[in-house]
C-alpha positions as semicolon CSV with decimal commas, in nm:
position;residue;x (nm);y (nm);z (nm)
1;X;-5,336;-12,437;-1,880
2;X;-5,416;-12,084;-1,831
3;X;-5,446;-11,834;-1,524
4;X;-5,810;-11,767;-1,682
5;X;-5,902;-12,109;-1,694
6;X;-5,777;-12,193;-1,339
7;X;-6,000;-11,887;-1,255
8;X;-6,325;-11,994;-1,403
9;X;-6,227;-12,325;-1,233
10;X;-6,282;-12,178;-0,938
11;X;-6,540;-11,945;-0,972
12;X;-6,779;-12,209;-1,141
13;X;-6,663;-12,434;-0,833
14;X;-6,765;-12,180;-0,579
15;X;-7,090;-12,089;-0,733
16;X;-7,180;-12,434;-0,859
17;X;-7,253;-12,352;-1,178
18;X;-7,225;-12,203;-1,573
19;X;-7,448;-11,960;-1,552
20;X;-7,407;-11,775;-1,218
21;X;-7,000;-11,820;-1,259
22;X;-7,019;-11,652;-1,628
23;X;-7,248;-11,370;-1,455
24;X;-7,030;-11,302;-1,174
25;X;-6,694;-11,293;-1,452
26;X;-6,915;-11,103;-1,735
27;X;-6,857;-11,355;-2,027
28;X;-7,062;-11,597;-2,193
29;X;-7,176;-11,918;-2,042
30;X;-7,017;-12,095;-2,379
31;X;-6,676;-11,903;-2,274
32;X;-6,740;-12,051;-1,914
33;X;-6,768;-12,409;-2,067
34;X;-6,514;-12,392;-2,329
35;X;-6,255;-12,327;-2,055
36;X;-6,351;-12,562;-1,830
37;X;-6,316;-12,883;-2,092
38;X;-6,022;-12,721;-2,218
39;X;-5,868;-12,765;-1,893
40;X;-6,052;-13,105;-1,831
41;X;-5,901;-13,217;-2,178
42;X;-5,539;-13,096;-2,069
43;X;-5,520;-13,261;-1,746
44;X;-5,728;-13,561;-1,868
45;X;-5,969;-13,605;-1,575
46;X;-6,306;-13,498;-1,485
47;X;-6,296;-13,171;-1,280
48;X;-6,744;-13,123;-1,258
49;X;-7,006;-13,345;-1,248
50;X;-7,280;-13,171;-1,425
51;X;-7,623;-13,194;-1,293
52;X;-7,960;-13,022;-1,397
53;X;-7,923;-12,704;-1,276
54;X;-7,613;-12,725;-1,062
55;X;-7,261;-12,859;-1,068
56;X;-7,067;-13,010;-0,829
57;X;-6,669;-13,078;-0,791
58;X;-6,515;-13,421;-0,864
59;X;-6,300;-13,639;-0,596
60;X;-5,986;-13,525;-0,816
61;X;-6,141;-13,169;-0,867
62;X;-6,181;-13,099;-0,510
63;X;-5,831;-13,159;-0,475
64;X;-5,698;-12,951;-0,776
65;X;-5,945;-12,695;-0,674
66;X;-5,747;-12,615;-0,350
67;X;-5,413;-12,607;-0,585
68;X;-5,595;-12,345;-0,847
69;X;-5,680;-12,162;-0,569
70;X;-5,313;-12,141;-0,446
71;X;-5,202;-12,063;-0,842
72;X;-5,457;-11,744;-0,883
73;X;-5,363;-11,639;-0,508
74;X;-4,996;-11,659;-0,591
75;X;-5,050;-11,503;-0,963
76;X;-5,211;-11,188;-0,752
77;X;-4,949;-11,186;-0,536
78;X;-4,671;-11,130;-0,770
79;X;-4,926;-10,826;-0,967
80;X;-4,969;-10,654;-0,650
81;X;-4,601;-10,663;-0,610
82;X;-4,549;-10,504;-0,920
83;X;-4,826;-10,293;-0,841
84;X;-4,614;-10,218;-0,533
85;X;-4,363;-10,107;-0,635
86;X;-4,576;-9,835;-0,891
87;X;-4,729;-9,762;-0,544
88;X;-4,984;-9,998;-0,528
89;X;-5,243;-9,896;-0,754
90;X;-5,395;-10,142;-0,878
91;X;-5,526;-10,492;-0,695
92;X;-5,759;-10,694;-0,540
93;X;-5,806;-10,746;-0,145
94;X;-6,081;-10,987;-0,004
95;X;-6,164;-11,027;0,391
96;X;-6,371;-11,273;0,557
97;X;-6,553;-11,139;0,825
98;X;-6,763;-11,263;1,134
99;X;-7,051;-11,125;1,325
100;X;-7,082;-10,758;1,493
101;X;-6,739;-10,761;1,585
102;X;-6,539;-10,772;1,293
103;X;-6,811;-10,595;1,069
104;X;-6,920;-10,323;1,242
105;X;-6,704;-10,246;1,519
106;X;-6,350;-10,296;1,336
107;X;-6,405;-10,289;0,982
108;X;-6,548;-9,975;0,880
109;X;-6,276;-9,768;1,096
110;X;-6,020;-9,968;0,913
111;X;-6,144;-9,953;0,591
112;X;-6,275;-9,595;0,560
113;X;-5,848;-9,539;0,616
114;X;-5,761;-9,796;0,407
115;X;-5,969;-9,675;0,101
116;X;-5,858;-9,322;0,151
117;X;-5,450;-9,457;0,124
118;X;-5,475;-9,748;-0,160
119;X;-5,819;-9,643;-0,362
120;X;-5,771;-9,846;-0,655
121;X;-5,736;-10,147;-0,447
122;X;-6,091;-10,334;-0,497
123;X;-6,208;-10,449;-0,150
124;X;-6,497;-10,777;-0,133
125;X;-6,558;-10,881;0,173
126;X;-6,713;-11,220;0,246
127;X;-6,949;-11,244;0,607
128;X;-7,047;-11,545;0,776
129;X;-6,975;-11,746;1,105
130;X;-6,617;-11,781;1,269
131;X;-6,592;-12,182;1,108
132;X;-6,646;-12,028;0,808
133;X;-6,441;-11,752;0,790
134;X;-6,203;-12,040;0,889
135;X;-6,248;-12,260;0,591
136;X;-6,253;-11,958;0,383
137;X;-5,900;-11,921;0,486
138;X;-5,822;-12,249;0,424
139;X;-5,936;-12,293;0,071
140;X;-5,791;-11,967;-0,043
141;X;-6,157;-11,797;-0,096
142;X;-6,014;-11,517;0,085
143;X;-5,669;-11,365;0,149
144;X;-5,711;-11,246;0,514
145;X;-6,005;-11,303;0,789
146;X;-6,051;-11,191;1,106
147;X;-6,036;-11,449;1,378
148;X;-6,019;-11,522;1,746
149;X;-5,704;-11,702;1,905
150;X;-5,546;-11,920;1,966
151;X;-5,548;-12,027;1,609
152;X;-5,234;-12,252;1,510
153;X;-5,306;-12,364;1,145
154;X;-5,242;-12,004;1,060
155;X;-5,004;-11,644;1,042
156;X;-5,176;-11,449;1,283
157;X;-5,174;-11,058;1,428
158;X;-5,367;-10,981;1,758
159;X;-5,576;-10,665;1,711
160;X;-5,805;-10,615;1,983
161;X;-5,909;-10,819;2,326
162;X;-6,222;-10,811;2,503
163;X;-6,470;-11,016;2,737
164;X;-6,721;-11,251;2,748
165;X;-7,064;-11,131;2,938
166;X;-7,362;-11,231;3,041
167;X;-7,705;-11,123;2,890
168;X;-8,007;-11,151;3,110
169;X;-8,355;-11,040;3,084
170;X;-8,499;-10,710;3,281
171;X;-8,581;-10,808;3,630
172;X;-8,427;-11,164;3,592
173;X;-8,319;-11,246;3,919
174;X;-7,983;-11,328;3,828
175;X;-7,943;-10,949;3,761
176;X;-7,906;-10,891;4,140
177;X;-7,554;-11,019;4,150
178;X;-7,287;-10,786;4,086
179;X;-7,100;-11,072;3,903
180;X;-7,204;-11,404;3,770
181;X;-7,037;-11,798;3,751
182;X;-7,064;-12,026;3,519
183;X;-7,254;-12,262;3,742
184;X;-7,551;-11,978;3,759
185;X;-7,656;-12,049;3,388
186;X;-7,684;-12,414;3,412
187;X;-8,030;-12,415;3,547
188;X;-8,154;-12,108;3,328
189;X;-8,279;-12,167;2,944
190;X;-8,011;-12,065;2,759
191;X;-7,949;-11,936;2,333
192;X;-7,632;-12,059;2,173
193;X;-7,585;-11,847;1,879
194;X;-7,406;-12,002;1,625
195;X;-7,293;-11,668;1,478
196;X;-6,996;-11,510;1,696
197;X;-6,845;-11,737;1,937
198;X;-7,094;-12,010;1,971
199;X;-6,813;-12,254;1,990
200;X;-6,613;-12,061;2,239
201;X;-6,890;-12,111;2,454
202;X;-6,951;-12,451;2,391
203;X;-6,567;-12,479;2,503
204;X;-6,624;-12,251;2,837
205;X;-6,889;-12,470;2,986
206;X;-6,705;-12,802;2,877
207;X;-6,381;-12,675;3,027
208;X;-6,581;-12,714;3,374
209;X;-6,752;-13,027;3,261
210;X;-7,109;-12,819;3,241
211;X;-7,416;-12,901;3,082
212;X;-7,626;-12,558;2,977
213;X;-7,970;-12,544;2,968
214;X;-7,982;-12,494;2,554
215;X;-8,333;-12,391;2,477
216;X;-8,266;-12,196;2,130
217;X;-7,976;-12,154;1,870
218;X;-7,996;-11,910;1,708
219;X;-7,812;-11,796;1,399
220;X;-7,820;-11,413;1,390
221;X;-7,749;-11,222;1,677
222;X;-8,059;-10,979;1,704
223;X;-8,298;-11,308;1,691
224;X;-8,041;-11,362;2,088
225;X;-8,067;-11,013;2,168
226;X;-8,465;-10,981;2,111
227;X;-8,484;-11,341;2,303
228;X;-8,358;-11,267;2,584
229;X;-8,540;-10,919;2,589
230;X;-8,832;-11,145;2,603
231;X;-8,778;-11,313;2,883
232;X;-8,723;-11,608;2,671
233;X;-8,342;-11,747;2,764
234;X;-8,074;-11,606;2,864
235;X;-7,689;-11,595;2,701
236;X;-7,335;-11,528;2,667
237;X;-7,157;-11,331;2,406
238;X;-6,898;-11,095;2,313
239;X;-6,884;-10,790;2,503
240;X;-6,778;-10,640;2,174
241;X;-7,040;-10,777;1,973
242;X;-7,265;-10,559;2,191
243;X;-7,451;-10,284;1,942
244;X;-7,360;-9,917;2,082
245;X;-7,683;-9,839;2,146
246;X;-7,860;-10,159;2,201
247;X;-8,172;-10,181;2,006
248;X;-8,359;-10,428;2,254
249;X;-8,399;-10,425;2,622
250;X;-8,137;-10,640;2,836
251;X;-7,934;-10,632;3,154
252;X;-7,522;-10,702;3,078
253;X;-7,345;-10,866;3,387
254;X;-6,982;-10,968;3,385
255;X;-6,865;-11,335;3,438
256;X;-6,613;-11,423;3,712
257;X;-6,369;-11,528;3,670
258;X;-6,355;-11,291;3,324
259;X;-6,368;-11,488;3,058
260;X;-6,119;-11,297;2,765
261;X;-6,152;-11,316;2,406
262;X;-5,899;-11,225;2,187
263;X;-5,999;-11,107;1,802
264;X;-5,702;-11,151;1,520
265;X;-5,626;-11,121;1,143
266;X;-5,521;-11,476;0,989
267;X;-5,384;-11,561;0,615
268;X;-5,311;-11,873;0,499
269;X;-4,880;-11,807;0,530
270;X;-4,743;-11,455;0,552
271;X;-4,477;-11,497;0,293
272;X;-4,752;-11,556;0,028
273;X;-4,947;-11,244;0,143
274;X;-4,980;-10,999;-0,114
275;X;-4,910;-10,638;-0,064
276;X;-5,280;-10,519;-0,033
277;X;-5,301;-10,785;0,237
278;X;-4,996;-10,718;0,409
279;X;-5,105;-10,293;0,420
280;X;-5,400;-10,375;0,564
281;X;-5,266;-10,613;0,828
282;X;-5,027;-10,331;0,957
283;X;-5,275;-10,079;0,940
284;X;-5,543;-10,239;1,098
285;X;-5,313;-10,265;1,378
286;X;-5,186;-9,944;1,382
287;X;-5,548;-9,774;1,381
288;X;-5,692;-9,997;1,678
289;X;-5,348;-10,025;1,839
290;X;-5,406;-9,627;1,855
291;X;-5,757;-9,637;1,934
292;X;-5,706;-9,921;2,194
293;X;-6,077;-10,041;2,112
């Protein structure tokens, strides 16, 4: 087997099919499935079951998928090295990111450096919710994601910490009260946002064997900021997650006791990190370490 078969493995596995995997690696779909039964015929299993339209991974190929995955991160590991040592010009870095946190408030500071030291290094960055950044991790899909701790299935480097408030609407009569207990939300409709740190919520009021009032989940952020603007629930989130200038109306009130929340990098394991990873770990911490965001 090949490292360009093990890679159209996996990009046909991640996009579930031919077409859209040969579009996203610029060859021809008959490239795409020459590979793939090449490799089928060499290990002598099925790797895809083909559908109309779609594909889907095997028993067998959802296991070898996680060890392909390992291969090509392992393969890029040992070119960035080489790359390191002609000063890193050449490579590949890709970052999971969740929510307003990671991609607006830390990212671009980081990045705009980041680009301006290693240019050549090609940056993709992957968004969705803090499982999925997660399982991105896990299967490989990216080489470092931001997090919040404590996190224990992987490496991990604390980069900022911040706190958990309260949104309420404007005149809500909660607002009166300089600071604001868990056991005030209970009887109030209340959004969990999946995006962010749904589940850390989930956890807070469990923790004290509460039962929240859950009206809405939401899955973006503005739809929790414009519902609670109007009037419609009320809801906890990041205090970092918080848009600088906040594009809908809403009253921010601290919880006591203050509920912290700590945002990380993760990679799988640190000694398979590649150079591009490893330079942006140390100088993400570096920039907010000295910006003390």
């Amino acid at each position: 087997m090949t490292l360009t078969q093990l890679e159209i493995f996996s990009v046909v596995a991640e996009r579930q099919g031919f077409s859209t995997a040969a579009a996203q690696l610029k060859i021809s779909q008959s490239a795409v499935s020459h590979a793939i039964k090449a490799l089928e015929d060499e290990l002598g299993v099925s790797l895809l079951n083909r559908q109309a339209g779609s594909v889907e991974l095997t028993d067998i190929g959802t296991c070898l998928i996680e060890r392909s995955r390992m291969i090509l991160g392992l393969a890029e590991t040992m070119r960035q090295e080489a790359a390191d040592a002609r000063g890193m010009k050449l490579g590949t870095l890709r970052i999971g990111s969740f929510g307003p946190t990671s991609s607006i408030q830390l990212l671009p500071i980081i990045l705009q450096e980041y680009r301006k030291l290693y240019p050549n290094i090609e940056v993709h960055i992957s968004e969705g919710p803090d499982n999925q950044v997660l399982q991105w991790i896990m299967d490989r899909r990216v080489d470092v994601g931001f997090v919040t701790l404590p996190e224990d299935k992987f490496d991990t480097y604390a980069l900022i910490e911040d706190q958990m408030v309260v949104l309420l609407p404007e005149g809500h009569p909660l607002s009166l009260k300089n600071t604001i207990v868990l056991e005030d939300l209970c009887n109030e409709p209340f959004i969990l946002t999946e995006a962010g740190s749904g589940d850390l919520v989930s956890r807070l009021f469990l923790a004290k064997k509460l039962q929240p009032n859950i009206r809405y989940r939401t899955s973006q952020l503005m739809s929790t900021f414009a519902a609670v603007a109007r009037g419609d629930a009320i809801t906890i989130v990041a205090e970092s997650a918080l848009p600088n200038i906040p594009l809908f109306p809403y009253i921010k009130k601290s919880l006591h006791p203050s509920i912290k929340r700590n945002v990380a990098l993760a990679v799988p394991d640190e000694r398979q990190s590649s150079p591009a990873t490893k330079a942006f770990i140390l100088l993400a911490q570096r920039i907010l370490k000295a910006k003390a965001i």
